[in-house]
N, C-alpha and C positions, 0 to 999 in steps of 0.2 A: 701095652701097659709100660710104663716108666720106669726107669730106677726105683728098689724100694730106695727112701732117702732115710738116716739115718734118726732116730728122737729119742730125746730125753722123755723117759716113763716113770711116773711115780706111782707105786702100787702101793693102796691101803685094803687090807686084810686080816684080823684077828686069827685065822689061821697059818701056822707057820710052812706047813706042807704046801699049799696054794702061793703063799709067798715064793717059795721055793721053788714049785716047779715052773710057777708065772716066769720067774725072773728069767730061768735058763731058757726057756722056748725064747725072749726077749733075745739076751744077749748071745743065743747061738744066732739072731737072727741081725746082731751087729751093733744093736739099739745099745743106751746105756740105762741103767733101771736102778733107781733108789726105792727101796724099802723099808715100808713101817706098819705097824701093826696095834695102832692106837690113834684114833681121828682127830683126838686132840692136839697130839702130837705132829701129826700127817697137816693139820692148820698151821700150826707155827712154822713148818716147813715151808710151807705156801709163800709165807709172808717175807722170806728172805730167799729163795730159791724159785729159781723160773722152767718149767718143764713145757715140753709139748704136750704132755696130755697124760690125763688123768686114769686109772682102772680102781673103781674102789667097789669095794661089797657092800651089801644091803642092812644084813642081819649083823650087827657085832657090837659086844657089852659097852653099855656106857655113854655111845650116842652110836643111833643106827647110821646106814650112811647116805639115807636120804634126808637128815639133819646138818648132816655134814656138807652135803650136797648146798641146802639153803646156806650156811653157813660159807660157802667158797665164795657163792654168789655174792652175799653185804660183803665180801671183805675185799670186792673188785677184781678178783685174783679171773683172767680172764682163758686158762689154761681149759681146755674140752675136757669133759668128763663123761669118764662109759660107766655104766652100774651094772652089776654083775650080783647075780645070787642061785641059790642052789631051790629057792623057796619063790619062786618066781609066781606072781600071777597077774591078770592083764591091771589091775586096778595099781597094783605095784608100780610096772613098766608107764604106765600114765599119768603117774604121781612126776616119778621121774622125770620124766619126758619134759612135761611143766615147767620143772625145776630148771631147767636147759640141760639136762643131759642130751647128749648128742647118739648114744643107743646105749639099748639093755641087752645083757646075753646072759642067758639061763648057766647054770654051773651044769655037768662038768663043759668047759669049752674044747673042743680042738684047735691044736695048735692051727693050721691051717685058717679060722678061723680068728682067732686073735691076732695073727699078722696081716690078714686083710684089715681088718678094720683099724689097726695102727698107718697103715701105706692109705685107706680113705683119708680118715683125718688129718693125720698131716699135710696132706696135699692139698685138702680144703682151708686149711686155717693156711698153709703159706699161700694158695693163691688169693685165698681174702687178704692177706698184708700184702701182695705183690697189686690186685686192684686199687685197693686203697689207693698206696702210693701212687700208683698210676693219676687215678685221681684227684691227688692233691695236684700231680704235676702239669695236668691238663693239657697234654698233646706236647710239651714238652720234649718228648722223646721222636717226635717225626724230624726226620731229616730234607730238608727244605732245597730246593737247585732244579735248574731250569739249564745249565749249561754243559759244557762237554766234560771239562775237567774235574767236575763233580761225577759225571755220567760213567768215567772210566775208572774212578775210584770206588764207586758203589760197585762197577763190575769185579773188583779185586775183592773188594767186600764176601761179595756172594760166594768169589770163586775159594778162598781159604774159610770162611764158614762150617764148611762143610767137613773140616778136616778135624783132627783135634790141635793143629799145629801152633805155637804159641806166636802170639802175634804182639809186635811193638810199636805203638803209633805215637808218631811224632807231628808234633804243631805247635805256632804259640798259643799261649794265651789263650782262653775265649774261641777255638775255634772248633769246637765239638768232641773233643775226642773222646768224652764219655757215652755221647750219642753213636758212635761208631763201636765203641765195645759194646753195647746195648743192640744193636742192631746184628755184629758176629754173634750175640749169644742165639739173639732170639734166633737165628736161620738156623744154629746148630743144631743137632741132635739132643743137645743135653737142651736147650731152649725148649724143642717142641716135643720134650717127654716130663717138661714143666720142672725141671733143674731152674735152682736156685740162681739170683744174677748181684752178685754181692760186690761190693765196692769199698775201698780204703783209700782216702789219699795220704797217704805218705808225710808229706811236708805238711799236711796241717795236724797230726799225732805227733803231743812232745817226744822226745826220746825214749825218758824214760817209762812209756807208759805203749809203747806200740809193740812191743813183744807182748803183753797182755792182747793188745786190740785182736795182734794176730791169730794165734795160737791158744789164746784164754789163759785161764788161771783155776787152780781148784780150791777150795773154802781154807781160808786161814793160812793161805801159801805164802802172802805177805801182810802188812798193816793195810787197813781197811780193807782184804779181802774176805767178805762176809758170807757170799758165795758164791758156787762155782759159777762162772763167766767162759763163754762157750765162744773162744774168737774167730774171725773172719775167714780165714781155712775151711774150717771144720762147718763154719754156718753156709759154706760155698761147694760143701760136699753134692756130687754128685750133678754138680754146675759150674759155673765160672766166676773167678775170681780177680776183677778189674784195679791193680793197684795202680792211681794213677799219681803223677810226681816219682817215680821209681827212682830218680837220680837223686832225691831226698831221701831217701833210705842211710841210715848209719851202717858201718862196716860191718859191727858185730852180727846186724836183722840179714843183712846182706847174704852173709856166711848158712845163717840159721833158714834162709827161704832157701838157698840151692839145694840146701837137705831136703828141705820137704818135695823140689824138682826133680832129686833125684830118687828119692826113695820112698816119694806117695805118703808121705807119714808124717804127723809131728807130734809134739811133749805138750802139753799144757804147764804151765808155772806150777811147779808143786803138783805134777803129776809123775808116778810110774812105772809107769806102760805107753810106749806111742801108740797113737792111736791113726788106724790105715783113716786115706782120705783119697775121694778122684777128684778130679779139680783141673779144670783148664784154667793157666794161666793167663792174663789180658795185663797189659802193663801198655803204660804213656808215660810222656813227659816234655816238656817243651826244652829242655836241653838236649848239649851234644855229648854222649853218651861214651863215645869214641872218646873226645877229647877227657873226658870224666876218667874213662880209662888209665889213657897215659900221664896223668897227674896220680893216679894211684888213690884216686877216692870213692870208683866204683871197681869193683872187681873181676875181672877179664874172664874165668870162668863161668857168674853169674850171665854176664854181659851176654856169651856166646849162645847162654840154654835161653835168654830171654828174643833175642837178636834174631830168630828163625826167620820171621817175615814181616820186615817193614812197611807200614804204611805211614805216608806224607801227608797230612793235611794240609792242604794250601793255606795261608793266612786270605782273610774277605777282600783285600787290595787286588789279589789274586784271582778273584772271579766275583768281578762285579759284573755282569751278567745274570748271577743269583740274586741282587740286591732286590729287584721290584717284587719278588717272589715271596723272600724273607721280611720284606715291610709289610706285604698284605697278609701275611701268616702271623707275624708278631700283634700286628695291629687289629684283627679278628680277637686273636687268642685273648688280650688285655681288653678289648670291651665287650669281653661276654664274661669275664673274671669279675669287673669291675660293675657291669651292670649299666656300660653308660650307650649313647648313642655312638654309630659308626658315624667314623668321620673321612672323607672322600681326600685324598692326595692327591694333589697338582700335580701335570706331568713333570713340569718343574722343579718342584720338590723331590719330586722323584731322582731328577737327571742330578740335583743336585748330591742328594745322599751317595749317586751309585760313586761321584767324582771325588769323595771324602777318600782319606786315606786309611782310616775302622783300626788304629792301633790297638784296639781292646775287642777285636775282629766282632765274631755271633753276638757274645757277649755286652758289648757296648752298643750294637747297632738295638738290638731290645730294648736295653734302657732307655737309647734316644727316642724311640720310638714312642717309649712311655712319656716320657718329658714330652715329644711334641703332640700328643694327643692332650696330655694337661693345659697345652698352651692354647691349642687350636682354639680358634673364633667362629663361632656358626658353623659349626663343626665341616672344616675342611682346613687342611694343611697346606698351606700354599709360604713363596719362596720367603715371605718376612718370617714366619714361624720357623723354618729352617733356620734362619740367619740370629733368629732367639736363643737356639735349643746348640747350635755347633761352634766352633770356634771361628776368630775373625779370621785366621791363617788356615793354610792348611798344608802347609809344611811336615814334612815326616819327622822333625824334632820329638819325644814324648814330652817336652815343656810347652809347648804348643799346641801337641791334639788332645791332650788327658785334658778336657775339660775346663777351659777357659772361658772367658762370656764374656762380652764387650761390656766395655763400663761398669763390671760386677755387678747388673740388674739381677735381676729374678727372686726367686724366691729363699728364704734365710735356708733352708736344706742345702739347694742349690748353690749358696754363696758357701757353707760350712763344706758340701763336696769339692766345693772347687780347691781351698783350704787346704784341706787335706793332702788331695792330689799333688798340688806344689809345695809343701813341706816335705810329703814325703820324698820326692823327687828331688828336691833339696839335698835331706838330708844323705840319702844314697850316695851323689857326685861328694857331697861332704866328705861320706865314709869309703871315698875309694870304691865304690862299686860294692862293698863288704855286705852281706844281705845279714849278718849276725850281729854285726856291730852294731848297724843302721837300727837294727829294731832293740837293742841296747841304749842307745843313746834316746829315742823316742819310748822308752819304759814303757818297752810289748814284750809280750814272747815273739819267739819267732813264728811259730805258729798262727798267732793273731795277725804278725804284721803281712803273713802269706794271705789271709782269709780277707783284711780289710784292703790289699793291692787287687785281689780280684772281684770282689765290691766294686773299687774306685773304676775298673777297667786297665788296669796298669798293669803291662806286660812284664815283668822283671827281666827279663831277655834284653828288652827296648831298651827299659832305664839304664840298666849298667854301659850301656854305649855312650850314653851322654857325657 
């Protein structure tokens, strides 16, 4: 059996003793536990605070709590609920049941008893949000390569998996490196005991808003905190915590994660008490981290807890080898997403993608892949539809491979992507290579102008050479 993982409990009970000794069995048992003793009350709670799961009684004045029960249900509040009563009988337990209660336990409970069934549910409702997800993603998460250099890297993979040691991977752009923390989780321990697999990136959380994302915040700690908000740490308890863009981190978060590296713990905003947490950390970033260093913008002690054990991701230029493997994978995936007919790739087409230079590496070869399936005629891609869907050059310029297209044919998306691309690209060499100014002068956050360079496929690494 697993980690217990830690959950937010809201107890409703008209009696105060039962409140009482609920709570503590809860909190010696790590959980955090809000209490109320009024179900009209215990709703409006609902409506502004988000819990893992419910414990509420049957019999208590004023509405019973299979009322209350109907009443969680219209209000979409999607939190499990267990009913409990001291007056238990089967036509009871089956009213409920109905209602979606997820189980009924007769009063008095033993403790023993009421933390198994908090470590069931929870496990259930996160692996239903972890399927889910899955599911949107649609195979998304498999790691695709047919060649050596992939073949020795998945061997490193495997071999620090298994450790708890923190691991820092470097690549540009587009070249997986979420798929590789996803993969060190899942082989871990804390992976296959169904530990959480949570993710932040860094650079696209304004400033002032990512000590929240982190660490949370508790009800009325700042303006528009309405309630408590349980961040990315805490949601990664007893799992791994993937920040990726780590060289986008501000000094002050910098300072405030070594703490939590070093001493298991953090604060909530307007929290006081730290609150213990285990947590492997997984960090990336497609800069040079060193050099961040000796400029004095990343922190050298941080640097050293996060720096244990590197891994490189090659950029796609780098192992084209993988290319036929990742077109017939991308290309399956997108017409069983879309619903359309497969469409057969020339070997030509083929030879021609592997010879591209993939400046927007995994990332931009899917898109194209999706553009030439749009374009394809009689469904098969052959060397004209290549020569649609790529650029006239293929020079390692970013003003040359980000998306260009002879004659500016295609489709108005298409001509608005390409747009984009060379403006912003523009406007970068404009601003000195400056990644703050640039999105200043084109009225974004920075955050946006990060989220819409990796849309476009645009390496910011690349650009600033130009």
């Amino acid at each position: 059996m697993g980690a217990t993982q830690r959950a937010q409990i809201l107890i409703i009970d008209d009696d105060t003793n039962t409140l009482a000794s609920l709570a503590r069995a809860f909190r010696l048992a790590g959980h955090e536990v809000t209490v109320c003793d009024n179900p009209n009350r215990a709703l409006e709670i609902l409506k502004t605070e988000k819990f893992d799961l419910i414990f509420s009684d049957v019999v208590m004045p004023g509405k019973d709590g299979l009322s209350l029960l109907a009443d969680i249900n219209a209000a979409g509040v999607q939190t499990p609920v267990v009913m409990m009563s001291g007056q238990a009988h089967i036509e009871m337990a089956v009213r409920a049941t109905r209602l979606g209660a997820i189980d009924f336990l007769e009063k008095p409970i033993s403790t023993e008893k009421l933390l198994l069934t908090v470590q069931n549910a929870v496990r259930i409702s996160r692996l239903e949000d972890e399927n889910q997800s899955l599911r949107k993603k649609l195979g998304d998460t498999e790691i695709i390569f047919q060649g050596e250099t992939m073949r020795q890297l998945m061997v490193q993979v495997d071999r620090v998996a298994a450790s708890e040691s923190r691991v820092c991977i470097l690549g540009e752009t587009g070249t997986g490196k979420e798929l590789i923390a996803r993969a060190l989780h899942n082989k871990s321990n804390r992976g296959k005991n169904d530990g959480p697999f949570v993710t932040l990136n860094c650079a696209a959380v304004p400033a002032e808003l990512i000590e929240s994302e982190l660490f949370g915040h508790e009800k009325g700690s700042f303006t528009g905190a309405g309630a408590r908000h349980i961040g990315k740490v805490e949601q990664a308890h007893n799992g791994t915590l993937f920040l990726d863009e780590i060289g986008d981190m501000p000094l002050n978060m910098q300072a405030k994660l070594l703490r939590v590296l070093e001493q298991n713990e953090i604060e909530r905003i307007g929290g006081d008490k730290p609150v213990k947490v285990s947590v492997r950390v997984i960090v990336a970033t497609h800069q040079d981290l060193e050099s961040q260093v000796q400029q004095g913008t990343f922190r050298r002690d941080l640097f050293h807890r996060i720096y244990v054990f590197p891994v490189m991701l090659p950029a796609l230029r780098e192992r084209p080898e993988d290319i036929p493997a990742l077109v017939e994978h991308f290309a399956r995936q997108i017409v069983n997403q879309n619903g359309w007919r497969p469409a057969a790739f020339a070997s030509e087409a083929v030879e021609a993608l592997c010879k591209y230079s993939w400046p927007g590496n995994i990332r931009e070869l899917r898109n194209v892949v999706e553009r030439l399936l749009l374009f394809s005629v009689n469904d098969s891609v052959d060397l004209a539809t290549i020569n649609k869907a790529l650029p006239s050059g293929n020079s390692n310029s970013a003003s040359s491979n980000l998306g260009s297209f002879p004659d500016q044919t295609g489709t108005l998306s298409v001509r608005v992507e390409h747009f984009e691309r060379e403006t912003i690209l523009a406007e970068i060499k404009r601003q000195q290579n400056h990644i703050t100014n640039t999105a200043k002068a084109l009225g974004m956050e920075r955050s946006h102008l990060y989220k819409k360079c990796q849309q476009l496929g645009i390496d910011l690494r690349e650009a600033r050479k130009q």
